[in-house]
N, CA, C and O atoms as CSV, one atom per row, in Angstrom:
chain,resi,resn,atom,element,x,y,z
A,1,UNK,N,N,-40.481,43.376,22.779
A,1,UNK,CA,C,-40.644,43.186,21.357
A,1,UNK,C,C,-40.487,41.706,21.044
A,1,UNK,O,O,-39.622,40.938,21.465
A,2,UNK,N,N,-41.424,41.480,20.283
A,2,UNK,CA,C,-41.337,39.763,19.756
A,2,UNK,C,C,-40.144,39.506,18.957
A,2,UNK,O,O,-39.583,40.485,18.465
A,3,UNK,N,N,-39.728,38.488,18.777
A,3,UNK,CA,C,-38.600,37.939,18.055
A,3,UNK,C,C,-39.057,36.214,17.680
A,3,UNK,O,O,-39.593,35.293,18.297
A,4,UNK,N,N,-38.446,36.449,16.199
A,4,UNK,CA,C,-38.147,35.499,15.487
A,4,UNK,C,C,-39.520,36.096,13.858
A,4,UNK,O,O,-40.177,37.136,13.811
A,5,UNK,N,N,-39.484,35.156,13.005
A,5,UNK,CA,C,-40.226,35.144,12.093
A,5,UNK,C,C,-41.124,35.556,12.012
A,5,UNK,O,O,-41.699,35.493,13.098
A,6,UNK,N,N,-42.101,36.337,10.755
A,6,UNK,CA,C,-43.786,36.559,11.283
A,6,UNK,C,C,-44.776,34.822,11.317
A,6,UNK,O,O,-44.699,33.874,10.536
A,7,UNK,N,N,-45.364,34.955,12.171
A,7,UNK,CA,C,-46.594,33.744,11.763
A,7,UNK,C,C,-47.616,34.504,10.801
A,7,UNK,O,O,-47.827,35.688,10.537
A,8,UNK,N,N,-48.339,32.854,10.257
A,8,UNK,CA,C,-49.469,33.420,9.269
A,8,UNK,C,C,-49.887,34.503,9.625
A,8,UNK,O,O,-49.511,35.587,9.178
A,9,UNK,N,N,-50.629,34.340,10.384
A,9,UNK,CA,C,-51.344,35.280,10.888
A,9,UNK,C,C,-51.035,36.769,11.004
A,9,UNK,O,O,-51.697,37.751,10.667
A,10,UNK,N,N,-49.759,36.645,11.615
A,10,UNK,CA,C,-49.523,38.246,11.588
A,10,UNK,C,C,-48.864,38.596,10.187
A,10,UNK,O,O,-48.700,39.806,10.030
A,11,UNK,N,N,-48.519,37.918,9.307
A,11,UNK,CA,C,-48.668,38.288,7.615
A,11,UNK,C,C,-49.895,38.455,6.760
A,11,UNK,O,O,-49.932,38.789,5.576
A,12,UNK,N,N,-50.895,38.165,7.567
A,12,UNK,CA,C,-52.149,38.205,6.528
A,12,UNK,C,C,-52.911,39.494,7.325
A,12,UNK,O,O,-53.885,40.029,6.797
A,13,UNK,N,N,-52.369,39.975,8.701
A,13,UNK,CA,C,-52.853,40.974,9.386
A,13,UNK,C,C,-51.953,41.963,8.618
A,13,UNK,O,O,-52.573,43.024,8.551
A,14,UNK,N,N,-50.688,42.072,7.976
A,14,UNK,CA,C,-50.211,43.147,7.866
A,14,UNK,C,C,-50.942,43.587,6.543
A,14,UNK,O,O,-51.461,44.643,6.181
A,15,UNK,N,N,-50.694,41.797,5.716
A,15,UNK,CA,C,-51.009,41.888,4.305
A,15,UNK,C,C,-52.751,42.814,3.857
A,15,UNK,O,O,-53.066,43.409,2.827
A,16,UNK,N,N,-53.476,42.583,5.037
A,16,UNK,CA,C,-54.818,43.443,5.328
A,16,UNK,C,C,-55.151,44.978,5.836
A,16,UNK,O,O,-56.079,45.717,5.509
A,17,UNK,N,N,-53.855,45.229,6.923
A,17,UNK,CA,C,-54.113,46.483,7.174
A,17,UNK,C,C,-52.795,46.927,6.739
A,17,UNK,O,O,-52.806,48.086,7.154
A,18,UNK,N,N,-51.886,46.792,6.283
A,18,UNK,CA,C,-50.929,47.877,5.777
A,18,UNK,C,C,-51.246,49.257,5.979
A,18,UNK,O,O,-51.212,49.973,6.979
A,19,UNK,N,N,-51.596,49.476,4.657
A,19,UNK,CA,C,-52.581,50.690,4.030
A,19,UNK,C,C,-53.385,51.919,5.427
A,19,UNK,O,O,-53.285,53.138,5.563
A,20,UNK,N,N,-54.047,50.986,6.138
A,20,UNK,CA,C,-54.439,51.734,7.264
A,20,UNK,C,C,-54.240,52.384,8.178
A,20,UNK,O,O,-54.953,52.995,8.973
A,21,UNK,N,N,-52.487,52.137,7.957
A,21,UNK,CA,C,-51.288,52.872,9.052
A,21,UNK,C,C,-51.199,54.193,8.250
A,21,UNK,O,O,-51.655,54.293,7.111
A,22,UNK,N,N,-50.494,55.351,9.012
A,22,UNK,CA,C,-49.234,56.172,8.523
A,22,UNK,C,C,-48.586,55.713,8.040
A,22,UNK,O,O,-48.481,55.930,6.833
A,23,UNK,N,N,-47.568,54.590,8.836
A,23,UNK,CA,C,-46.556,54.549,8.623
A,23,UNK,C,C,-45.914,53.167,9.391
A,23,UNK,O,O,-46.525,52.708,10.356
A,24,UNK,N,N,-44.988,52.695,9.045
A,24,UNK,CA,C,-44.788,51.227,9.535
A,24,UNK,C,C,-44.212,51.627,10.736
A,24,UNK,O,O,-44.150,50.712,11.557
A,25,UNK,N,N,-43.816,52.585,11.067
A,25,UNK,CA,C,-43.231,52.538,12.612
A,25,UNK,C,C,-44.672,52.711,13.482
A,25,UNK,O,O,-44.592,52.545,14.699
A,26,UNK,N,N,-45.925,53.025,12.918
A,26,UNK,CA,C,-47.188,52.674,13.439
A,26,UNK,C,C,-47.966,51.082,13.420
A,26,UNK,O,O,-48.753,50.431,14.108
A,27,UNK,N,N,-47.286,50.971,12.327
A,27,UNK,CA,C,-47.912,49.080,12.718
A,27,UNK,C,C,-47.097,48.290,13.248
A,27,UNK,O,O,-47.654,47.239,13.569
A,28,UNK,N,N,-45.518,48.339,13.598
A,28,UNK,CA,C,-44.833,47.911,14.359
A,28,UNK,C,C,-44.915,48.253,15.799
A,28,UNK,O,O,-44.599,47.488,16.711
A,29,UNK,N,N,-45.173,48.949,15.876
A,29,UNK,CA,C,-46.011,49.295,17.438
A,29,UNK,C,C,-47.185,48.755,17.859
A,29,UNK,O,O,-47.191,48.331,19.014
A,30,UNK,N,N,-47.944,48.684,17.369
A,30,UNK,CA,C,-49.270,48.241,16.982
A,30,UNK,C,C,-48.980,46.551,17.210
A,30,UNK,O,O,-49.522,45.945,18.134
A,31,UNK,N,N,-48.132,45.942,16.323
A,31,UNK,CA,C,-47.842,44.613,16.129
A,31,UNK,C,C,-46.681,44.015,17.432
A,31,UNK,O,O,-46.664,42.899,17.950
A,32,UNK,N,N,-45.802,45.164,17.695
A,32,UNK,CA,C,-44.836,44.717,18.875
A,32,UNK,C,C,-43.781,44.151,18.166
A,32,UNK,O,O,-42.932,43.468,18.738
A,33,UNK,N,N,-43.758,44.372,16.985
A,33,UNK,CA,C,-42.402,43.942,15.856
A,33,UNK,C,C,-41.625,44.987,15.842
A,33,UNK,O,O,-41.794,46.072,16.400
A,34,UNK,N,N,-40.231,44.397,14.774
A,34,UNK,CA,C,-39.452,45.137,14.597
A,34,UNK,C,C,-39.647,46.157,13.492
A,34,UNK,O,O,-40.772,46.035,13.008
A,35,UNK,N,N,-38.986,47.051,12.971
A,35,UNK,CA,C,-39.753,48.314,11.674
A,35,UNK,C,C,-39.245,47.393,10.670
A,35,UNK,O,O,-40.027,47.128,9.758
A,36,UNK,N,N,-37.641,46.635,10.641
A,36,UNK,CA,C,-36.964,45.987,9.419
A,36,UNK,C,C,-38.015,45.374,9.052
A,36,UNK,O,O,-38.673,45.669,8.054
A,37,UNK,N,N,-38.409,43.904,10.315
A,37,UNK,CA,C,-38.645,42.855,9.846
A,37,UNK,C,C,-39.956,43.236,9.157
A,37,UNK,O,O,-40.012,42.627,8.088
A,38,UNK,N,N,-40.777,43.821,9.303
A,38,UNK,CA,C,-42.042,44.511,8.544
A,38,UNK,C,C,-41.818,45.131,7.192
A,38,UNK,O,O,-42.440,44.887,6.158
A,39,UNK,N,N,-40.480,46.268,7.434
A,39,UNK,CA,C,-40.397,46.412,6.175
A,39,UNK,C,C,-40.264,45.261,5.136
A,39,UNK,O,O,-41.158,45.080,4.310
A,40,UNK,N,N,-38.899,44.311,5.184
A,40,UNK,CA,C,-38.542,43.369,4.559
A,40,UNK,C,C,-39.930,42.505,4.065
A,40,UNK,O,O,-40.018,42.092,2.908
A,41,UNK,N,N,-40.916,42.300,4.997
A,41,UNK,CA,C,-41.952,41.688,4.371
A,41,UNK,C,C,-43.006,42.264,3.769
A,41,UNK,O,O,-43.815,41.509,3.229
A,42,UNK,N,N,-43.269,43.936,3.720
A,42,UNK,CA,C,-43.544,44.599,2.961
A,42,UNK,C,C,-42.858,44.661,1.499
A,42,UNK,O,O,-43.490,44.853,0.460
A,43,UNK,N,N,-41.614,44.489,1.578
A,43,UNK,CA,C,-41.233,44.682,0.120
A,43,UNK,C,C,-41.084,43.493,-0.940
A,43,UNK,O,O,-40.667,43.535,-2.097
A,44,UNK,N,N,-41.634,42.242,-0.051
A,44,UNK,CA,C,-42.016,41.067,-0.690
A,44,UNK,C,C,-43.199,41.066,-1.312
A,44,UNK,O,O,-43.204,40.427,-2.364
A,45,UNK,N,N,-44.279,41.615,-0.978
A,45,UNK,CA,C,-45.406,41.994,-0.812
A,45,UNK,C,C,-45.736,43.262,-2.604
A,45,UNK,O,O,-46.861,43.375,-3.090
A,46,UNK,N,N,-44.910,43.737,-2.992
A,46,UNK,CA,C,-44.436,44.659,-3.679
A,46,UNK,C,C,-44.657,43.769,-5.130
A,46,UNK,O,O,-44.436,42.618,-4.755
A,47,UNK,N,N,-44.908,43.721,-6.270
A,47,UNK,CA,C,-44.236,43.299,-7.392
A,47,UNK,C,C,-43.120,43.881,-7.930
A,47,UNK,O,O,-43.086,45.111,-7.942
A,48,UNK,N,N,-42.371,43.375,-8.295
A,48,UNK,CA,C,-41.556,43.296,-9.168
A,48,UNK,C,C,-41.754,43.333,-10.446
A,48,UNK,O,O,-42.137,42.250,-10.888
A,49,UNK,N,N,-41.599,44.477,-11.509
A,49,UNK,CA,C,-41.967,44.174,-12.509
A,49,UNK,C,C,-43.788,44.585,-13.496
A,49,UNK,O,O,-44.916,44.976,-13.193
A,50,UNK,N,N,-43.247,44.287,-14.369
A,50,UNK,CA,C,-44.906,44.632,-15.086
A,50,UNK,C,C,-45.668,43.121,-14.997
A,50,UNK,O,O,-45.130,42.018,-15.088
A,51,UNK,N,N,-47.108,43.438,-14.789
A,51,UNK,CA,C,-47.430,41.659,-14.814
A,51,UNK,C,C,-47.812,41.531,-16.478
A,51,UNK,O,O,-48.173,42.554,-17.059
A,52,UNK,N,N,-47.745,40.564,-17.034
A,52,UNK,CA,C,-47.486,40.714,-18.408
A,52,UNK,C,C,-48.345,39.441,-18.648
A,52,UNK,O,O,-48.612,39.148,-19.813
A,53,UNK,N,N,-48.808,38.646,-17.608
A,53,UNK,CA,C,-50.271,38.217,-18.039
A,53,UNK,C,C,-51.291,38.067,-18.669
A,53,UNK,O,O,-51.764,36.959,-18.924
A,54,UNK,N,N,-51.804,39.196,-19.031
A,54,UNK,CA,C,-53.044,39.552,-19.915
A,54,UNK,C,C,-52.592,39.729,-21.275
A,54,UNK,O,O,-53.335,39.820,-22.252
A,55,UNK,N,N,-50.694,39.793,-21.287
A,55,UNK,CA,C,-50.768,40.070,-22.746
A,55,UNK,C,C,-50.378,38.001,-23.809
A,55,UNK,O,O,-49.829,37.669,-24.860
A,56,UNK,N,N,-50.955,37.400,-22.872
A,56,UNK,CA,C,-50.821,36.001,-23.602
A,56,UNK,C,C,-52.224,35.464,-24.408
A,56,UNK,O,O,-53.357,35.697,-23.984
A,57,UNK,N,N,-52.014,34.923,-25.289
A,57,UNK,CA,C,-53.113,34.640,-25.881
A,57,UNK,C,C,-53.315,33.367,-25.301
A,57,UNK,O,O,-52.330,32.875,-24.750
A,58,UNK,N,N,-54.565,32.602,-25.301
A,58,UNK,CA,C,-55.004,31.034,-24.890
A,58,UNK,C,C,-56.767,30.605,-24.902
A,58,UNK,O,O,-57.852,31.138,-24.669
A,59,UNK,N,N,-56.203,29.289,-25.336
A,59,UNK,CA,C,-57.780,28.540,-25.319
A,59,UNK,C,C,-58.049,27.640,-23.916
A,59,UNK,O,O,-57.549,26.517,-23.839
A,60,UNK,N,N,-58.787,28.132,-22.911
A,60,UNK,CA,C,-59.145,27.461,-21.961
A,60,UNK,C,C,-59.906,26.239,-22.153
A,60,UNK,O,O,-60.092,25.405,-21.267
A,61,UNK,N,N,-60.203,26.189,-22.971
A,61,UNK,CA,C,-60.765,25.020,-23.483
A,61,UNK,C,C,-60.087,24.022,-23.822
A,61,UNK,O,O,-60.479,22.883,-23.567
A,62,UNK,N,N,-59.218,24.208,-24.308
A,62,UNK,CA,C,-58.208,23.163,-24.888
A,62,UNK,C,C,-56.512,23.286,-24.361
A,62,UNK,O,O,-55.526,22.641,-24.718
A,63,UNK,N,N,-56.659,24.334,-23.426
A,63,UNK,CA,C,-55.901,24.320,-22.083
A,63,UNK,C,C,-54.636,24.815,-23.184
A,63,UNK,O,O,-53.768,23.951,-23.303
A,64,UNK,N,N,-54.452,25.851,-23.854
A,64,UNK,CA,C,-53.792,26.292,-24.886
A,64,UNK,C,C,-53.163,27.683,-24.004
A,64,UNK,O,O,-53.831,28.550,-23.441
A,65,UNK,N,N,-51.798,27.586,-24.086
A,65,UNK,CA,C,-51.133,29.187,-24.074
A,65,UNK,C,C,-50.651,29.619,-25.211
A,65,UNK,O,O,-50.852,28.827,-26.131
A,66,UNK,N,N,-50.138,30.495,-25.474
A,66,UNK,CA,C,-49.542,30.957,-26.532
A,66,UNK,C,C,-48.514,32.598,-26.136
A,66,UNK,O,O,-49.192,33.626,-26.159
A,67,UNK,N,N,-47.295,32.730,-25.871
A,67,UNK,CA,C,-46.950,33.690,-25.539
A,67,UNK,C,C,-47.238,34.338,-26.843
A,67,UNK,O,O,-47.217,33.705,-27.899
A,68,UNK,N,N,-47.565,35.875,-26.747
A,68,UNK,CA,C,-47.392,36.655,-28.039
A,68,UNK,C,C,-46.103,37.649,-28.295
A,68,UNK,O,O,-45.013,37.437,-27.763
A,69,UNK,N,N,-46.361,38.761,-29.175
A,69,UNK,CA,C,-45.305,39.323,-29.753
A,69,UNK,C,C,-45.010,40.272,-28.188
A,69,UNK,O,O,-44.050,40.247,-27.418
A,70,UNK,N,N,-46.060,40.920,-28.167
A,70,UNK,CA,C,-46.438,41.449,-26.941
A,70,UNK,C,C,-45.643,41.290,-25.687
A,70,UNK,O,O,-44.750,42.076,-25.370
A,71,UNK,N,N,-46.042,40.116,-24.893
A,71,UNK,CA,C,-46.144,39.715,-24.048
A,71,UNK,C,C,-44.293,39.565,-24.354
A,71,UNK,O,O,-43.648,40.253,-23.563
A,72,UNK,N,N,-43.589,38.911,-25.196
A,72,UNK,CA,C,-42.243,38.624,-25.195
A,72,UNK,C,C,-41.313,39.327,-25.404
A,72,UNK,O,O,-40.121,39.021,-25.384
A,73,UNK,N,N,-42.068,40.903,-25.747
A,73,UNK,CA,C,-41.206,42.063,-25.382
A,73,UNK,C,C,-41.219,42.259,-24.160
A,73,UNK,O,O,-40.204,42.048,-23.497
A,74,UNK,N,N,-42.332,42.690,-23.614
A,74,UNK,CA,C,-42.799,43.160,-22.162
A,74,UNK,C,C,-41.871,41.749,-21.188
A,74,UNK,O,O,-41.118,42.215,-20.334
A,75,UNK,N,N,-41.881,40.713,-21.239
A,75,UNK,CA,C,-40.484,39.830,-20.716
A,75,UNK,C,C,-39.443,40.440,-20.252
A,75,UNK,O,O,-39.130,40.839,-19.131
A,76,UNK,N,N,-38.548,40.472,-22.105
A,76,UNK,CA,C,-37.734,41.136,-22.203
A,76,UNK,C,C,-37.457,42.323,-21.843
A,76,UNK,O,O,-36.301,42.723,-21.979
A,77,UNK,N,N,-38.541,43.227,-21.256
A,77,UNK,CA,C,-38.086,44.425,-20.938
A,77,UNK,C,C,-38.006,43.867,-19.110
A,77,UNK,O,O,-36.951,43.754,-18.486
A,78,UNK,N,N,-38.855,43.696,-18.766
A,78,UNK,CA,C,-39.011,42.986,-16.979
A,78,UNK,C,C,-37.561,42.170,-16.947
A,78,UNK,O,O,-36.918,42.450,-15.936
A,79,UNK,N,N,-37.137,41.555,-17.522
A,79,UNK,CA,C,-35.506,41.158,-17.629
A,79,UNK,C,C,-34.831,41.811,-17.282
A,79,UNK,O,O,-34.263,41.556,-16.220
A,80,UNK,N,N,-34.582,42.825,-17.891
A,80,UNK,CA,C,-33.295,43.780,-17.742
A,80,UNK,C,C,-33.650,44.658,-16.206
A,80,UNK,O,O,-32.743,45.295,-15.668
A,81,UNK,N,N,-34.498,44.627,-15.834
A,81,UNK,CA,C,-35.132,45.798,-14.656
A,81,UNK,C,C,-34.826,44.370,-13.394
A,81,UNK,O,O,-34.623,44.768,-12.247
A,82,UNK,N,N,-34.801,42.932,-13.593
A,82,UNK,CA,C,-34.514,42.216,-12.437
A,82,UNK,C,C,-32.906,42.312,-12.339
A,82,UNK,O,O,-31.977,42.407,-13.140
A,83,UNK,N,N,-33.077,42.232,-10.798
A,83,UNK,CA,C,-31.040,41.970,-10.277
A,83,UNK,C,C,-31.209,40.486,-10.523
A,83,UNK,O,O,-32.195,39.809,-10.815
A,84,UNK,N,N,-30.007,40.211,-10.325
A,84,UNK,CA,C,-29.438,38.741,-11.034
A,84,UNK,C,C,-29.688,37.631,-9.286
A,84,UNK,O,O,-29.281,37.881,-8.151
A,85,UNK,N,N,-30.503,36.449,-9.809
A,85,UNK,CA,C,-31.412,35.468,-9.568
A,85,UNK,C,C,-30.065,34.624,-8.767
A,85,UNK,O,O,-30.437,34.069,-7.733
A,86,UNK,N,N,-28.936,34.492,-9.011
A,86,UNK,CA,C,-27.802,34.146,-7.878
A,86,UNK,C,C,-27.401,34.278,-6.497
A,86,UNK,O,O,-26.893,35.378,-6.282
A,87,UNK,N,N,-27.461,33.523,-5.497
A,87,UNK,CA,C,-27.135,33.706,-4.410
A,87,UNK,C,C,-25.502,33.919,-4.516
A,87,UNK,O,O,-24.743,33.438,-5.357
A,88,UNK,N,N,-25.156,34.897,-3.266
A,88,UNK,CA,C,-24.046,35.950,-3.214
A,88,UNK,C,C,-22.595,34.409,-2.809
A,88,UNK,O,O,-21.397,34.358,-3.090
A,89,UNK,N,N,-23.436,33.505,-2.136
A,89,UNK,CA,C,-22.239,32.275,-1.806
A,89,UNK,C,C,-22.016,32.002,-3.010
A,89,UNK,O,O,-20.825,31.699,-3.092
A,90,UNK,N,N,-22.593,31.930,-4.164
A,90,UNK,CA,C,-22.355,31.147,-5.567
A,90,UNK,C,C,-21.351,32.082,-6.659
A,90,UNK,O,O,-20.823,31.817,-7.739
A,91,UNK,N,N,-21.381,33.126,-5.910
A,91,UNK,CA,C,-21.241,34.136,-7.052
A,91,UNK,C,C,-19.548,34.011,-7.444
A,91,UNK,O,O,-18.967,34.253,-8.502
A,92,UNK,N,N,-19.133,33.621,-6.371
A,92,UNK,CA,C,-17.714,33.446,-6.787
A,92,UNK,C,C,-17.214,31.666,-7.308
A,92,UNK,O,O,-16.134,31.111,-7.104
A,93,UNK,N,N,-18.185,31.238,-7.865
A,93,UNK,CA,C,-17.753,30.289,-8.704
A,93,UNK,C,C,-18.182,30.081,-9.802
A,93,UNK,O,O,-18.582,28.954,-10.093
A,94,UNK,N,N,-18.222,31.430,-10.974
A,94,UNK,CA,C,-19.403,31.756,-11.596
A,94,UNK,C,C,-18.580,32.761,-12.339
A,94,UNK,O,O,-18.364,33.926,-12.004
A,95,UNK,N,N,-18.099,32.038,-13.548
A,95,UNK,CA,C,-17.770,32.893,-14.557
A,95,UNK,C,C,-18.145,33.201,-15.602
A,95,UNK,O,O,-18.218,32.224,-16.349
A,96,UNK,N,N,-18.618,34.708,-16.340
A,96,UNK,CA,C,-18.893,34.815,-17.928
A,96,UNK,C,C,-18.151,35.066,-18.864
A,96,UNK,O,O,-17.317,35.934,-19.119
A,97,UNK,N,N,-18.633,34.027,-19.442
A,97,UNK,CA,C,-17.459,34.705,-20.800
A,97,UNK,C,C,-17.632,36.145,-21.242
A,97,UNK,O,O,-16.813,37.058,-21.342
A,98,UNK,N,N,-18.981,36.082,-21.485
A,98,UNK,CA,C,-19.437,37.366,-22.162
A,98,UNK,C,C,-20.944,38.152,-21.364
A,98,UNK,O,O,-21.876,37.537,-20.845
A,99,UNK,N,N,-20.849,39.075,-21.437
A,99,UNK,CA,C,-21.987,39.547,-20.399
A,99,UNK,C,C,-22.797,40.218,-21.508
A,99,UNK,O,O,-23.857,40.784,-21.242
C-alpha cells in the first residue's frame, strides 16, 4: 500500500471516478490507498452548506455585487450549520464573554 499524501493526479482520478465504484473500499483497492485517506478526501470534496451564489444581485458590467435580503438570510442560516473555524491548539486561549 502507498503511503504519504494523494498526488494531483490521483485526486483528479478519484475526483472523476468516485461515483463509478460501489464503494471506497473498491477504489482503494483499485488505487492501492488507504480507505481513511480516500475517505478524508472525499469529504473535502463534499460542500458544506447551501451555495447561496445565485441569490446575489450584480452588474458585470460595472463589476457590481450586491448581497440581497435573500442571500443574507441563507448566510445566516449556513452559519449556524458550520463547526467553529478555530484550530483545537488555539482553543484554549480563547475566551467568550458571551456565546
Amino acid at each position: 500500500m502507498k503511503k504519504g499524501p494523494l498526488s494531483n493526479e490521483e485526486k483528479q482520478f478519484v475526483t472523476d471516478n468516485a461515483s463509478q465504484f460501489d464503494s471506497i473500499e473498491d477504489l482503494a483497492d483499485k488505487m492501492d490507498r488507504s480507505v481513511g485517506l480516500l475517505q478524508k478526501f472525499i469529504d473535502t470534496l463534499t460542500p458544506k452548506g447551501e451555495d447561496i451564489s445565485p441569490l446575489f444581485a450584480g452588474n458585470k458590467e460595472r463589476g457590481v455585487t450586491v448581497m440581497t435580503e435573500a442571500a443574507s438570510m441563507a448566510s445566516d442560516k449556513n452559519k449556524e450549520e458550520r463547526e467553529e473555524a478555530s484550530p483545537d491548539r488555539f482553543k484554549q486561549f480563547i475566551h467568550k464573554i458571551k456565546e
